[in-house]
N, C-alpha and C positions, 0 to 999 in steps of 0.2 A: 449690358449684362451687369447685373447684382452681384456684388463678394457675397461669400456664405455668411453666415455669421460667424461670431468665435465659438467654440467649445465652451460650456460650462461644465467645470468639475464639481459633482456634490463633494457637500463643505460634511463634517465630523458626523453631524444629527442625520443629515440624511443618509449616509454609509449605514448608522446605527438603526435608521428605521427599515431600513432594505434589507439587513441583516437578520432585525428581526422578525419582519415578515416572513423571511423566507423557514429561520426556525418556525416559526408558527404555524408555517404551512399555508399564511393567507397566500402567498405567492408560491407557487411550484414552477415546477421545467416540464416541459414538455419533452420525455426525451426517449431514447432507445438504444442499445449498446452496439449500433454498428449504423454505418450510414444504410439507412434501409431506404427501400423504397417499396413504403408500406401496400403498396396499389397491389405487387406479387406476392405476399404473404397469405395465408386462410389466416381464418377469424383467429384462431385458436396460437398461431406463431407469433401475430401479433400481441396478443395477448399475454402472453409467455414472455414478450420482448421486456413489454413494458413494466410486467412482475418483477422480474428479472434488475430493471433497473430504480423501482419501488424499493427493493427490499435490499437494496446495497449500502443505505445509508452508513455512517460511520457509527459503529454501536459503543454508546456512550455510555452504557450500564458497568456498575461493579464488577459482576461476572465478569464482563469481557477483558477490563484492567487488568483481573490476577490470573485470566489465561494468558495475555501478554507479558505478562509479570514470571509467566511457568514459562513460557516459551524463549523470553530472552534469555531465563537460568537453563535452559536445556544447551541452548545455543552456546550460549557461554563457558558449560559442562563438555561439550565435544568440542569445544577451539581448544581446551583445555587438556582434552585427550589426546587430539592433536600434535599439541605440541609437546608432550610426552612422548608419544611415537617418535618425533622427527630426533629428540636427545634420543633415544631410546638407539636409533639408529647411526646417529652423527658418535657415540660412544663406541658402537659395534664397529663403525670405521675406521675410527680411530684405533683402537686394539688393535685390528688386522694391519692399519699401516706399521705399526710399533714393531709385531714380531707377525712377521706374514707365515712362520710355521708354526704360529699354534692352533687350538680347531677354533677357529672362532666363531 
């Protein structure tokens, strides 16, 4: 019996040429967003799968930066309110423990 051979790892150039085939699209995935087993699908579900996982890519445009850019400020706006509420109430607590007959 023969040993396998060893592993070769691509060295820098070739990561970068893989890489950028795959931006360029010369190389794609064949792929589908669930383990399917395309044999029980119609034409049409198939179809929809593979859209599906076509049109997921990561969107690289402007646009999408300054709504990520809206949505972390949004995000940030309601931790924000947040934790106003939580003084808001740790305060109210606070009063009532102090003098527990006033209306607090």
């Amino acid at each position: 019996m023969t040993s396998p051979k060893p592993l070769l790892c691509p060295n820098a150039s070739q990561v970068a040429a893989v890489k950028q085939a795959i931006a360029d699209e010369v190389i794609v995935f064949d792929a589908f967003p669930v383990s399917a087993e395309p044999e029980i699908y119609s034409g049409g579900v198939f179809t929809a799968g593979l859209d599906l996982v076509r049109n997921t890519r990561p969107c690289t445009h402007e646009r999408c930066s300054l709504l990520l850019h809206i949505l972390l400020l949004l995000l940030l706006l309601l931790l924000l309110l947040l934790l106003l509420l939580l003084l808001l109430l740790l305060l109210l607590l606070a009063c009532c423990s102090v003098s527990p007959h006033s209306p607090c």
